[in-house]
N, C-alpha and C positions, 0 to 999 in steps of 0.2 A: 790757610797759612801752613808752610811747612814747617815741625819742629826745628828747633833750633837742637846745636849739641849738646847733650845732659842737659835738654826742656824739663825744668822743675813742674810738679804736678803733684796735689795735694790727692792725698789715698789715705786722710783718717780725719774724722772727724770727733767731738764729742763735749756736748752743753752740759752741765752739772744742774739742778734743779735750780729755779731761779725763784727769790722772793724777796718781798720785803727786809725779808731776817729770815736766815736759819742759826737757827738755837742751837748751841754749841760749835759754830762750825769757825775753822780758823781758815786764813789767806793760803795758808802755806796746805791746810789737807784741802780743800778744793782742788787749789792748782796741782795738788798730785792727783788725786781722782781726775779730774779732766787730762791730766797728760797720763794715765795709766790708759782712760777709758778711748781716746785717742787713736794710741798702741795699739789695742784690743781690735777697734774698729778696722787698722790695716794690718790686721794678722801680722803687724810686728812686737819683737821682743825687743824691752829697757836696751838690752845689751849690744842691739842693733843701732842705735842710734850713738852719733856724732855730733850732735849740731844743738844745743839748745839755745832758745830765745823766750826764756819764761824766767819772769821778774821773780827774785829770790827773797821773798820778806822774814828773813831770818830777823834773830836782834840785832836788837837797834836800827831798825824801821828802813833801813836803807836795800834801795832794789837792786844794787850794783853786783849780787853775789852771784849771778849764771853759774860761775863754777862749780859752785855748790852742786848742782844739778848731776854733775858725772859722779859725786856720793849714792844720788838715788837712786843714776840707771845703772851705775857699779858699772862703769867703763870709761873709759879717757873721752871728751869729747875736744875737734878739731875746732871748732866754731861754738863761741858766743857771739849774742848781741845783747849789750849790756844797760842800755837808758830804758825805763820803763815804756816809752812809747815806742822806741824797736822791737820791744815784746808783743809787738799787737798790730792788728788790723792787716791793712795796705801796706804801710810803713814795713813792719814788723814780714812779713810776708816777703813782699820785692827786696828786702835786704838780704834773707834768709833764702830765697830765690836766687840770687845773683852769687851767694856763697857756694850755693847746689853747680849751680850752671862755670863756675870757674873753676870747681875742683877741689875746693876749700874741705869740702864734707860732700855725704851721701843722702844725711838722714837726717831734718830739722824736725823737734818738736817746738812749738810755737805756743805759748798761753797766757793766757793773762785773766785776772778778775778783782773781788774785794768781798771783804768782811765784816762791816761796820763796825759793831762794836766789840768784837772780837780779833779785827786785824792785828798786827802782830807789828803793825808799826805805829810810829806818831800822827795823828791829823797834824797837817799845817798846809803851808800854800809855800810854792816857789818863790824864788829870791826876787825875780822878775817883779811880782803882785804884790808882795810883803805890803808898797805903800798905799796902794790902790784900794786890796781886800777890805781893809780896815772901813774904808767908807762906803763898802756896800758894793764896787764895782767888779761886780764876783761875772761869771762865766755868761749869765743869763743878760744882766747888766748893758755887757759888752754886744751882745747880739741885737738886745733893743734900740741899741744907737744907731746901728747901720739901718735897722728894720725901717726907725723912726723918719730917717734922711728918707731913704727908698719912697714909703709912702706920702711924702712929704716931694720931691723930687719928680714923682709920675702920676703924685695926684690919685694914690688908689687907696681903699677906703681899708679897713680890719677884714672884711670878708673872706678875702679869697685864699688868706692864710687859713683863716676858720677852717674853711670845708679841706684845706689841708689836712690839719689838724684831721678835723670827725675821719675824712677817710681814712686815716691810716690808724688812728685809734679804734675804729673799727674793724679796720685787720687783727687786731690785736684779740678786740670781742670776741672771737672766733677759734683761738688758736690757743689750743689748753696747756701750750708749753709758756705761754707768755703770763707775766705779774700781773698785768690788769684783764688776765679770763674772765668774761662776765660780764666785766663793768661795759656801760652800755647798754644799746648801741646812742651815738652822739649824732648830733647835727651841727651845721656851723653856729646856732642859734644857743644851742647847750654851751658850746666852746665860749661865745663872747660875753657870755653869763658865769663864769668860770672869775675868779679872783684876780687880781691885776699881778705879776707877780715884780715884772719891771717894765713898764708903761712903755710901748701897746702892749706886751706880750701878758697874756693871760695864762692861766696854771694849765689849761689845757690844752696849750699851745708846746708848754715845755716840756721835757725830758722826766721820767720817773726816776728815783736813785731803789737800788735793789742789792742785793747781793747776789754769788754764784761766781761761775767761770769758766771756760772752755778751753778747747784745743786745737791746733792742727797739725799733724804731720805732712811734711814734705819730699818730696824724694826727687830721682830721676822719672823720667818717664819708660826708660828700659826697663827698671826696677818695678815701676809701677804695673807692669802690664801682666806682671806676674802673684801680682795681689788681688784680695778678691771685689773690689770695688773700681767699675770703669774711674779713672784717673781724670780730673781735673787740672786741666793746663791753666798756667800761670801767663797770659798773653804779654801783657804789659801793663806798664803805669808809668804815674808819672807824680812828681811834687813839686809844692811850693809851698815858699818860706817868706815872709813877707813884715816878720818882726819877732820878738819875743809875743809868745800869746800871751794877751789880758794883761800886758806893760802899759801899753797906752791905748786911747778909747781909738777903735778901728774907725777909718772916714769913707762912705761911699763911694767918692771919687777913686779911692785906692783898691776898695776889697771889692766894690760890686761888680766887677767880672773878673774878679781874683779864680785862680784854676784853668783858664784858658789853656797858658801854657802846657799845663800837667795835662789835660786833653788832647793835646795836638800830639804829644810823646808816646801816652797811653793807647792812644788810636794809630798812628804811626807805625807803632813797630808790631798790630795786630793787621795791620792794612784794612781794617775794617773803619766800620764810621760810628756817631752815637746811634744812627736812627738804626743800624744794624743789632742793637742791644737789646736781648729778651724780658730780662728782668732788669729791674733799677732797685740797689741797696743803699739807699742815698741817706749820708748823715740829717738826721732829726732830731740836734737835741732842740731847735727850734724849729715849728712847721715854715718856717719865711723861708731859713735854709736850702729847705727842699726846692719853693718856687724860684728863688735863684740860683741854686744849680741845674736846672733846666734850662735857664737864660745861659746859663755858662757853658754849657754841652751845644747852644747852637740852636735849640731847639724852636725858640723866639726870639726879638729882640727885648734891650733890656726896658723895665717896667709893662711886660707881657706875659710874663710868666705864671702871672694869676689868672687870666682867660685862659692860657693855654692850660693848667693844672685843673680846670672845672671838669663838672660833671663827674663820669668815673673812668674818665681816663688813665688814671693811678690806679683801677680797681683790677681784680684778676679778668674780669671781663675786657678795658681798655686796653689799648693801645702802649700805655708805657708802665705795666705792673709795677709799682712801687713799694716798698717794702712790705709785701706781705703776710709776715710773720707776725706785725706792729711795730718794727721797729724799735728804736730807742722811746717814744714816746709812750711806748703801751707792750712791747715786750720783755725787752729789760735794759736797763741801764750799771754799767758794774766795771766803773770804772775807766780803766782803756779796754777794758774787757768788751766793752759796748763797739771798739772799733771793729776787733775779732768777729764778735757776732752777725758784724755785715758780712764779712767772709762768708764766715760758713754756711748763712741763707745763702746766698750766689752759688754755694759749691752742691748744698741740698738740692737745689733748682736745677743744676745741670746731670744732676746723679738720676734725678724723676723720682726722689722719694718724700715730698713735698703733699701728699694726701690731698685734700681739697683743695687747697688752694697752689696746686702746680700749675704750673706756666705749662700747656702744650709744646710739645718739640721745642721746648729752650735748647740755644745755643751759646748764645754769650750773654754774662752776666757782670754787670758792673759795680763796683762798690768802691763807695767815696766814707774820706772820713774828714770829720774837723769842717771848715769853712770861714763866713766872712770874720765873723767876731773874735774866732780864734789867731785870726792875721796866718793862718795857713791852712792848707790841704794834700790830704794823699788821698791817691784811687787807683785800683788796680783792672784789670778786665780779666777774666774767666770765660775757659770756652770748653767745650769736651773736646774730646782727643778722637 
């Protein structure tokens, strides 16, 4: 693919230790240390940067303060993005992209994470969920309904989610940056033995919660080429939007090949195809997610996606590497910070500084975020340059 003019291309990276709890640590110094260490990583300076998209938990709990951000790096920026989920992932990223590539700015720092009990804002739930949360019909809830239709619908049993699940949780086993190092190794057998959390989904089916945070820096690709990290192109993406998430209970008939759209955009404007895709950073806060965004990429038809995910085709040995870092299931979970974290696996992947488990000659990397239960999705493609 030829770049495009002012081709956005990410040249920094950087994860802040990730755990259950760090003891003393607030939303607002993470996110600085990840957008400091970010910097560091593309041998750029605070004072270089234009562009921020990192959620500002100042007081009173509210993330709408990006401005804030040109106090830190002590210089005017041209560009904010200001909703907590513009700060992160795919989203956060192709918007922050599309400001590069128009003109808007030069220099996007991108972050997001969380702090449990030390955040700097209020727990609550959106206005959306206010009436729903109360009875229990929280994020996990919503994805056991689809899950439930699905196998109900094609007739398939808790299985092949399981071995979902053990395999990418034991990605996790493996990889001394991720919260669950150690724990392990799983089988699909371990998994359906695992606590019910919202019927079918078992505890070891769902997403960890963690603390931490990370970063990205953006730039041009002229700019980039003069930094010290080969530059990761921003190919495409694509979204969809398909209701308020977790307002109302999501229906198969509607979500189960929700994404399509956003595929056919994201693959479009890379001229490439899914099967063309090195690694897969595919949203996990539930393993079912996984087997149907494989259906939704084309890869099978829909209620196949569990044959087709067997054995260790997800493994770095297989055919379609799947998050091999652990994921949100066994790496970390932190917030929208967990959307970021698919990022920058994809962007590690195509740099080749991935240690054990690198993907040979990767090319293009994809990362999705959100899915059926959330009633939407973003995903972007990565390629080297």
């Amino acid at each position: 693919m030829k770049p495009r003019p002012r081709q956005a291309a990410i040249v920094g990276l950087y994860v802040t230790k990730q755990a259950r709890r760090l003891e003393g640590r607030t939303e607002l110094d993470l996110l600085m240390e990840a957008a400091d260490g970010a910097l560091a990583d593309a041998a750029l300076d605070a004072r270089d940067v234009d562009g921020a998209a990192i959620a500002w938990p100042g007081p009173g709990g509210v993330p709408n303060e990006v401005g804030s951000w040109a106090s830190y790096f002590k210089t005017p920026l041209a560009f904010t993005s200001e909703h907590w989920s513009d700060c992160a992932g795919a989203r956060g990223i192709l918007k922050a992209a599309a400001a590069i590539e128009a003109g808007l700015c030069d220099i996007v720092v991108l972050g997001s994470g969380t702090a449990g009990q030390f955040t700097s804002g209020s727990v609550g739930v959106g206005d959306g969920i206010e009436f729903a949360d109360v009875y229990g019909s929280t994020a996990m809830a919503q994805f056991a309904l689809v899950m439930r239709r699905y196998m109900h619908e094609y007739g398939v049993g808790p299985e092949p989610f399981a071995h979902v699940a053990a395999t990418i949780r034991n990605h996790g086993h493996v990889n001394p940056e991720a919260v669950m190092y150690g724990a392990g190794p799983y089988t699909a057998a371990d998994v359906l033995a695992s606590p019910l959390i919202a019927a079918p989904l078992h505890r070891l089916e769902c997403a960890l919660v963690a603390e931490g945070a990370c970063a990205i820096v953006l730039t041009t690709l002229e700019r980039a080429r003069d930094l010290p990290h080969a530059p990761v192109l921003v190919l495409g993406g694509g979204m969809e939007f398909h209701g308020a998430a977790y307002a109302n209970p999501p229906l198969l008939r509607e979500m189960g090949m929700m994404g399509q759209e956003a595929v056919k955009r994201t693959f479009s404007a890379a001229g490439a195809t899914p099967r063309d895709v090195d690694v897969f950073c595919l949203y996990d806060a539930v393993a079912f997610e996984v087997v149907r965004q494989f259906e939704m990429l084309g890869f099978c038809r829909p209620g196949e996606g569990g044959a087709f995910t067997a054995g260790d085709r997800l493994t770095l040995q297989g055919d379609c590497p799947t998050n091999l870092d652990g994921g949100i299931l066994s790496h970390s979970w932190i917030g929208t910070g967990q959307l970021t974290l698919k990022a920058i696996e994809c962007a590690r992947q195509l740099r080749g500084g991935c240690g054990a488990r690198q993907v040979e000659g990767a090319e293009l990397a994809l990362a999705t975020n959100a899915g059926a239960g959330a009633r939407h999705i973003e995903m972007a493609l990565f390629g080297r340059a």
